[in-house]
N, C-alpha and C positions, 0 to 999 in steps of 0.2 A: 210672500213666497214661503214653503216649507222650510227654507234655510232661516228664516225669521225662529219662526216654529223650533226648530232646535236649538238654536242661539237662547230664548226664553228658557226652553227646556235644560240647560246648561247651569243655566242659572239656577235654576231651579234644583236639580240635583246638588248644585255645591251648597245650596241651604238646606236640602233635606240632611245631604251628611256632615254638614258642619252648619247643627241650629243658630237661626237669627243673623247668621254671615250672608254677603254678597261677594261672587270674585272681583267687583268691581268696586268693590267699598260699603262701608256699614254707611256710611251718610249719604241719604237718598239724594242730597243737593252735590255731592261730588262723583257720583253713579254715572251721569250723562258724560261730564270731559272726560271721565275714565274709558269710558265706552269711545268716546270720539276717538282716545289717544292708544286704543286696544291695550292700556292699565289696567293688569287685572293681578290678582294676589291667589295663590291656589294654596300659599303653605300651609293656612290653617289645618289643610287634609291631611297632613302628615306623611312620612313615608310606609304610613303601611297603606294607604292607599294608593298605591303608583298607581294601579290599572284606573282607575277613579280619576283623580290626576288626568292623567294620559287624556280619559272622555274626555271628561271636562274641557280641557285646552282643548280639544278638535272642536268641541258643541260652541263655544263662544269662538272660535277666530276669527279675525276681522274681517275676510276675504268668504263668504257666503258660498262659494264652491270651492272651499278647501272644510266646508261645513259636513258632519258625514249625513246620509240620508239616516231616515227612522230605521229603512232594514239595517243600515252600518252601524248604526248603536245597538241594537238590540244584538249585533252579532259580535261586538265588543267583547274582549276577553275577561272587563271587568262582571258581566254577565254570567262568566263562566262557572259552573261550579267545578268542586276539587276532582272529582276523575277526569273531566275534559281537561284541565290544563294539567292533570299529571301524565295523563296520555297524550298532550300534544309536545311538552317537557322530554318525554321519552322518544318519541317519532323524529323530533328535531336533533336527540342527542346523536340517533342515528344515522339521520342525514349528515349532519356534521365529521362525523366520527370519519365518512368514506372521503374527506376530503382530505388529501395528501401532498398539496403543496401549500406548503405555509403564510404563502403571499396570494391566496386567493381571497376576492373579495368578500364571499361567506365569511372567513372564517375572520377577517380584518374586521369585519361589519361585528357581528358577534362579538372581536374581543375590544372595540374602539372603547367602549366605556366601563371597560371591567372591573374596574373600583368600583363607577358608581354602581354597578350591579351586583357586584359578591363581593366588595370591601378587599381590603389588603391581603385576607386571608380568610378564605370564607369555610376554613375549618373549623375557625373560631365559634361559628356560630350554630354547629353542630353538638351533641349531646357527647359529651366524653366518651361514653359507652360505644357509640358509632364510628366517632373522631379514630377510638382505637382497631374498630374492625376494617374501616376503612382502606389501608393500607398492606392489607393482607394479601389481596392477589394482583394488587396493579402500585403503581407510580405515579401519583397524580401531583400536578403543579395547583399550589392552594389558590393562585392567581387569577386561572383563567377562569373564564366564565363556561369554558369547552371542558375542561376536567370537571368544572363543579356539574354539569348538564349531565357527564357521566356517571357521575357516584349516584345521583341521582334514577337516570335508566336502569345500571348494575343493582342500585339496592332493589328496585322494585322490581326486579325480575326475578333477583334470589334473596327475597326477602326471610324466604322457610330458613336459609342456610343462615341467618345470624341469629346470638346468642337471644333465649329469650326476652331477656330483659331489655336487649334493643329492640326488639319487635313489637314490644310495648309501647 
């Protein structure tokens, strides 16, 4: 079936981006019971490749119709280049923004994993230059994954208005 077809192809991609690895094991003799026992290892991709990550686990899942079709990979976010996810980055922060009850499953969903998404403090990981302009016309919680979404939309809308040297 085409679900085969992508399951190899999963494969295949985790050894194009991590040469000479299998997510299933470097020993071609423990690659089958790993496969049997859906054992697979993704960490060698690191965390700069979530969206990769992400394929991957869906391209090998055990269950062949939880497999995504060729058009669902190729419309994967890890495909994306940088204006499509900074414009989808921006759309969503706006979606979110209109949400005004705090116990709504959007925005629960969005903030369930927000360390592992923007760390303890995801000011941290901004350029000082910015960290400091940042704070200039709003109040944002370094926490959530919904503030960080906005600094994010607010900078790229009024990018002209910040110092040059952050626009750099």
């Amino acid at each position: 079936t085409f679900a085969v077809d992508i399951f190899s192809l999963g494969c295949l991609f985790f050894n194009v981006l991590v040469p000479g690895s299998h997510p299933f094991g470097d020993q071609w003799y423990d690659r089958e019971a790993n496969v049997a026992r859906n054992k697979f290892d993704l960490s060698p991709m690191g965390d700069r490749l979530a969206d990769a990550q992400d394929l991957v686990a869906r391209m090998i899942s055990a269950d062949p119709l939880k497999r995504p079709s060729a058009a669902q990979t190729i419309a994967h976010p890890f495909f994306w280049g940088s204006e499509k996810r900074l414009s989808f980055l921006v759309t969503f922060s706006d979606r979110i923004e209109q949400e005004r009850d705090p116990t709504s499953p959007l925005l629960r969903g969005v903030e369930a994993n927000a360390a592992d998404v923007v760390g303890h403090s995801w000011d941290n990981r901004l350029h000082p230059d910015l960290t400091n302009d940042v704070g200039k016309f709003r109040r944002y919680d370094v926490t959530l994954v919904r503030d960080c979404l906005r600094v994010i939309r607010n900078k790229t809308h009024h990018w002209q208005e910040l110092p040059p040297k952050v626009q750099q």
